[in-house]
C-alpha positions in Angstrom: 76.6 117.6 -52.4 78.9 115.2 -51.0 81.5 113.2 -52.8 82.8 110.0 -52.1 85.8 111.4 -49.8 83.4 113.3 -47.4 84.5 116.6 -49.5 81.5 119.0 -49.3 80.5 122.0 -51.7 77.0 123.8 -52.2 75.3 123.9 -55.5 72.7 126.3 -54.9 72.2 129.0 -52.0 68.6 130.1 -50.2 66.3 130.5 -52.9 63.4 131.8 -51.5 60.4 130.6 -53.4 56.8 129.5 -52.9 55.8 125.6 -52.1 55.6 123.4 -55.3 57.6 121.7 -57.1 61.0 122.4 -58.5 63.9 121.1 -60.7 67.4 121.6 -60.3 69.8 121.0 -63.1 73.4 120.5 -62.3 75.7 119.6 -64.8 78.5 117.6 -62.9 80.4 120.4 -62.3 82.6 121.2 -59.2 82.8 124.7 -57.1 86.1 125.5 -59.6 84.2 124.9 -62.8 86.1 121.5 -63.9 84.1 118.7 -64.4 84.4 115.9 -61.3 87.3 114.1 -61.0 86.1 111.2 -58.5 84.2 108.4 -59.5 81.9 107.0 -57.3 78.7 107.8 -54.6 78.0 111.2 -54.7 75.1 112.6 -51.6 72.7 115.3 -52.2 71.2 117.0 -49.5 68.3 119.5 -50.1 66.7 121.2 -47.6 64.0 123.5 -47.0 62.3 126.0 -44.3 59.2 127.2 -44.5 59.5 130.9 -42.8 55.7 131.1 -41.7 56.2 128.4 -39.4 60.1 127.6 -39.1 59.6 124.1 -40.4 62.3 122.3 -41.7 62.1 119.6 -43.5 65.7 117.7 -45.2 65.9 115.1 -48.0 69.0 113.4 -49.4 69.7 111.3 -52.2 72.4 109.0 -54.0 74.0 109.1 -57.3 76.7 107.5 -58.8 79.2 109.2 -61.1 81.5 106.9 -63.8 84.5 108.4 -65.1 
């Protein structure tokens, strides 16, 4: 995730897991634990590998956060 200063932080780390589809729930919560302090355009980046064939295959999106 990116915030709206360019500040980086990772929400979740190389789950391995089978195609399909999957949710992640994040709860607007920063690396530290304290809720965001920046309003504004946040990016997510997700990406994925598939290790049979070394494909990878990246998707981002926008959301916006209101204090």
């Amino acid at each position: 995730m990116i915030d709206p200063n360019g500040s980086s932080w990772i929400l979740a780390e190389a789950l391995s897991q089978g195609a399909g589809n999957y949710d992640l729930e994040w709860k607007g919560l920063a690396d530290d634990g304290s809720y965001l302090r920046i309003s504004g355009n946040y990016r997510i980046e997700i990406t994925a590998t598939d290790p049979a064939t070394g494909l990878t295959v990246k998707r981002s999106a926008n959301i916006s956060i209101y204090r």
